[in-house]
Residue, then its C-alpha position, 0 to 999 in steps of 0.5 A: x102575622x103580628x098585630x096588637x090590640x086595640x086595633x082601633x084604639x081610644x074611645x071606638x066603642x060598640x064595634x060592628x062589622x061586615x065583609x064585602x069580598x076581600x074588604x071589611x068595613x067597621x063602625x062605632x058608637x059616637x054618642x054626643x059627637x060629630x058626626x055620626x059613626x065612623x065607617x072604616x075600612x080595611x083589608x086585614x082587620x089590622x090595619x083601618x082606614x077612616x073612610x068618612x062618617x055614615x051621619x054627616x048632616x044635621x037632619x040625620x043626627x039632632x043634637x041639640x040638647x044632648x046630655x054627655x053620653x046621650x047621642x048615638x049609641x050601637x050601630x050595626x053595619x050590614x051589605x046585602x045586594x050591592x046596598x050599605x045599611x046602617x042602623x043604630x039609636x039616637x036616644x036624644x031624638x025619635x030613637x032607632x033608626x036606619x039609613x042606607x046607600x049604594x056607594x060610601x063616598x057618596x052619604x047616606x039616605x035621611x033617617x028611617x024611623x022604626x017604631x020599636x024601642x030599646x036600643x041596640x038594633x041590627x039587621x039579619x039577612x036570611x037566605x030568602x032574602x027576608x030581614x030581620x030586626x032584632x033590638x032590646x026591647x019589651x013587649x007585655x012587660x017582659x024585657x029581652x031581645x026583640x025581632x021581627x021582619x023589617x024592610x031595611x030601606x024603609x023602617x016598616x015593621x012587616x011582622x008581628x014583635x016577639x022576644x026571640x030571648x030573654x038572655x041567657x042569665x046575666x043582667x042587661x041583656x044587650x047588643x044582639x046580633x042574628x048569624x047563621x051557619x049549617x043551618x042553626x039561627x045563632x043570637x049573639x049579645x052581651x050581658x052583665x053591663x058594659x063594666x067590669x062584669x061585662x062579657x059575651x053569650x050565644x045561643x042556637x035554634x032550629x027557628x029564627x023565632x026560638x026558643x034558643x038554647x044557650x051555649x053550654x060554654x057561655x060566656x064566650x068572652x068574659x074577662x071578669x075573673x081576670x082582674x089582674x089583666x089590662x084588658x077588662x069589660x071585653x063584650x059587645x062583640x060582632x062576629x065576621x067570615x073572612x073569604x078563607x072561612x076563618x072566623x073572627x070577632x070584633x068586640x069593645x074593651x078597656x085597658x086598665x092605666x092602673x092596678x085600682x081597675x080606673x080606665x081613661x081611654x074609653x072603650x076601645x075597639x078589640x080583635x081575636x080568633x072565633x074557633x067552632x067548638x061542637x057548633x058553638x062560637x068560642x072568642x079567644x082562648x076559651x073566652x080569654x083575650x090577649x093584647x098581641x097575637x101572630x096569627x094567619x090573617x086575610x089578605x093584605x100584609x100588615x103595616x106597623x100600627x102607628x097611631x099617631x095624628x097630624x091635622x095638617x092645616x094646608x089641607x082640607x079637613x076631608x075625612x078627618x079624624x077630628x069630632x066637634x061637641x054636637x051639632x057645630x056652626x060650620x061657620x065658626x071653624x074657618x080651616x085656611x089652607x094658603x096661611x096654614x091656619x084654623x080660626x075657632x070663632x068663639x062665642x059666649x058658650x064655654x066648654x063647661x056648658x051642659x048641652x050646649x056645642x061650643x067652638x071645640x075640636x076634638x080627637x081621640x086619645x089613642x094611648x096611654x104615652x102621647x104628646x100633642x103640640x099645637x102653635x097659637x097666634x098671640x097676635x089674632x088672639x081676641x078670645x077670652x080663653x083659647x087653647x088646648x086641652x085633655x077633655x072628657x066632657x063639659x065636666x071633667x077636662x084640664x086645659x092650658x090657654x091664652x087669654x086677651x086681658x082688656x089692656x092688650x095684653x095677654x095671660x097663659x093659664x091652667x084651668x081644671x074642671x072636676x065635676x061641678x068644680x073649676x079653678x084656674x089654678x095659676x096664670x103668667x103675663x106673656x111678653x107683649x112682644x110675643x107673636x105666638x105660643x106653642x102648647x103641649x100636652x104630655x101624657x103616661x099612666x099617671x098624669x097629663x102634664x101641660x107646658x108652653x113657650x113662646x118664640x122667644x124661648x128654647x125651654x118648655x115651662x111647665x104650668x101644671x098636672x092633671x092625675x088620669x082619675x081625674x078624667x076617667x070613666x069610673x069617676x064621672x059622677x052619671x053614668x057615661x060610655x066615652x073616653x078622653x079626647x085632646x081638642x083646641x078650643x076657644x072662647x069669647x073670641x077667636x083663637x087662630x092655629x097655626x102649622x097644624x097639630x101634632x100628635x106623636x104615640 
């Protein structure tokens, strides 16, 4: 069967995964958004259903404060014995943690502390039913992938700490993951950083506690001599055994927009074959990957991979695919299903503040040529700027808005902000008689380009562009792991949408 990769596309990164029975279950990093963790599911590894979040309270993920890119990074979701655990690192609060339920549709257990450091955490089932921990770390100043035994529904440390591996040679020894299989202990991770020397080890022991002797074949998955490829950065990879015994790995990637290696989508997250060689895990073609591939998959046929969103306002938001900036006021997004309208309350925090969680609504870019849509009432406009816009983070976004002047009337703007820099660079009176305005966002491997009308008007009038290097990953100036978003937003005062918001892939 034919499928492309990503299978998860725009900013999904640090991919895990496991299968219970016929179904599979993944989750990824979120970082500074919320909630925490998407969990989604499906029966094919193509086609992904998003079940809900595993971090869905504001006791289990804290993020006041939160720098751009902080928040939570790595989960690793495992099943064992009719229980879901999932254990990942909020490096804005107490660090790694774990939390557990019975039934996804139900939520997830208040945060177990692990008195460990580092980053990167998962959890290993042996077949006597003990659990292993396995992180980055450092014990006695020596840094690499740390474990010990772990009671999974508590956090307590039931063994003595060891360094199971100091990597296998690369920089940045991270993301480890326990398998295994015909009796070898195999510890997986990614190594060179997650830029474009990223890429995939493995080694083997008799012992769970080492010494493991590296795969003579690593790296397992590296594109870093592939330069001329879309897909980069490929690491990060979790491995899972469908119900017919073929092996498969889920891991992150980016895909170049241009030959300048500049990337705008994030991380995203990628599918390819495992094949055992000499009892070595192999991802791909001899560690190369491909943006399409037909092959045998598990059970479930596979439907078109259509990424396009609607956020229907006459309908609960539910299990949506929507991220607000940190921990949101609740209060503040008034979702109205009889008039078909979300009211953003605004308030004196703006998007450009550091830190802070002001009234945005996100969702992902999930590819290169979009176009998003979203209609705004002019008549409930009282904001000082509501709208929509291409957003990275507080310090690199492109935004259209409409603005309440103090004599009633009402302004359409284009505003960019680049690093500490931000300019609205051109501003039109709307007729006072306008009663709403419609946004778009148009979009390619060159540009975001914002236009507007009102009801009045047949023809979009464009505003102004915004170059992709503008919000890419390479040029944020710290260093940070997500990708553009679209959002609508307001500030000082409410902004109302109406008929939802569209976007077409």
């Amino acid at each position: 069967m034919k499928f492309k990769n990503p299978i998860i596309p725009g900013y999904s990164p640090d991919p895990s995964i496991c299968r219970v029975g016929d179904d599979f279950y993944l989750v990824n990093s979120t970082f500074e958004f919320f909630p925490g963790v998407p969990i989604y599911h499906s029966k094919n590894l193509v086609n992904w259903e998003l079940l809900g979040h595993a971090l869905t309270r504001e006791s289990q993920l804290p993020l006041a404060g939160c720098r751009n890119s902080g928040g939570i990074y790595a989960p690793t979701i495992r099943f064992h014995e009719g229980t879901w655990f999932m254990i990942t690192t909020n490096v804005t609060d107490k660090g790694n943690f774990v939390v557990h339920t019975e039934d996804l549709q139900k939520g997830w257990s208040e945060p177990h502390w692990i008195d460990q450091g580092g980053i990167d955490p998962s959890l290993f089932w042996d077949e006597d039913g003990t659990c292993y921990y396995c992180s980055t770390g450092t014990l006695n100043g020596v840094r690499g992938l740390v474990g010990f035994v772990i009671n999974p529904y508590t956090g307590e440390i039931l063994s003595e700490k060891k360094i199971l591996s100091r990597g296998c040679g690369g920089q940045c020894a991270e993301g480890p993951h326990l398998y295994k299989r015909e009796g070898w202990y195999y510890l997986m991770n990614a190594e060179g950083g997650t830029e474009y020397g990223h890429h995939e080890v493995v080694a083997r022991s008799r012992s769970v506690w080492g010494p493991y002797e590296p795969c003579p074949m690593n790296p397992i998955l590296s594109h870093s001599q592939r330069k001329g490829h879309e897909i980069q950065a490929t690491g990060h990879a979790d491995l899972v055994e469908d119900a017919d015994g073929r092996w498969w790995a889920v891991f992150l990637a980016i895909r170049n927009y241009s030959h300048a290696l500049l990337h705008n989508l994030g991380r995203e997250t990628f599918l390819a074959p495992v094949t055992w060689k000499d009892g070595w895990p192999v991802i791909g073609d001899d560690g190369y990957v491909e943006l399409e591939y037909d092959l045998e998959l598990p059970t479930g046929s596979v439907q078109k991979q259509d990424f396009s969103l609607y956020l229907d306002f006459s309908k609960p938001m539910g299990k949506s695919n929507v991220m607000f900036t940190r921990n949101p006021k609740e209060e503040d997004y008034i979702w109205d299903c009889e008039s078909q309208t979300l009211r953003l309350r605004g308030h004196e925090i703006s998007i450009n503040e550091a830190g802070a969680s002001p009234s945005i609504l996100s969702f992902r870019q999930p590819d290169f040529e979009t176009k998003v849509t979203a209609k705004l009432l002019l008549s409930e406009l009282t904001a000082k700027r509501g709208g929509i816009c291409a957003y990275y983070n507080n310090d690199y976004h492109y935004d259209i808005y409409a603005s309440r002047r103090e004599d009633g009337g009402c302004v359409v703007g284009f505003y960019k902000h680049i690093h500490d820099m931000g300019v609205v660079l051109k501003e039109e009176e709307l007729p006072k008689d306008a009663k709403y305005l419609e946004f778009m966002i148009q979009t390619d491997r060159k540009e975001y380009r914002f236009y507007y009308k009102t009801e009045k008007q047949t023809e979009w009038t464009q505003m102004g562009s915004g170059l992709n290097a503008g919000l890419c990953t390479e040029g944020t100036y710290a260093m940070t792991f997500t990708g553009t978003l679209f959002a609508i937003f307001a500030e000082d005062g409410d902004a109302v949408f109406a008929d939802g918001i569209r976007m077409e892939v």
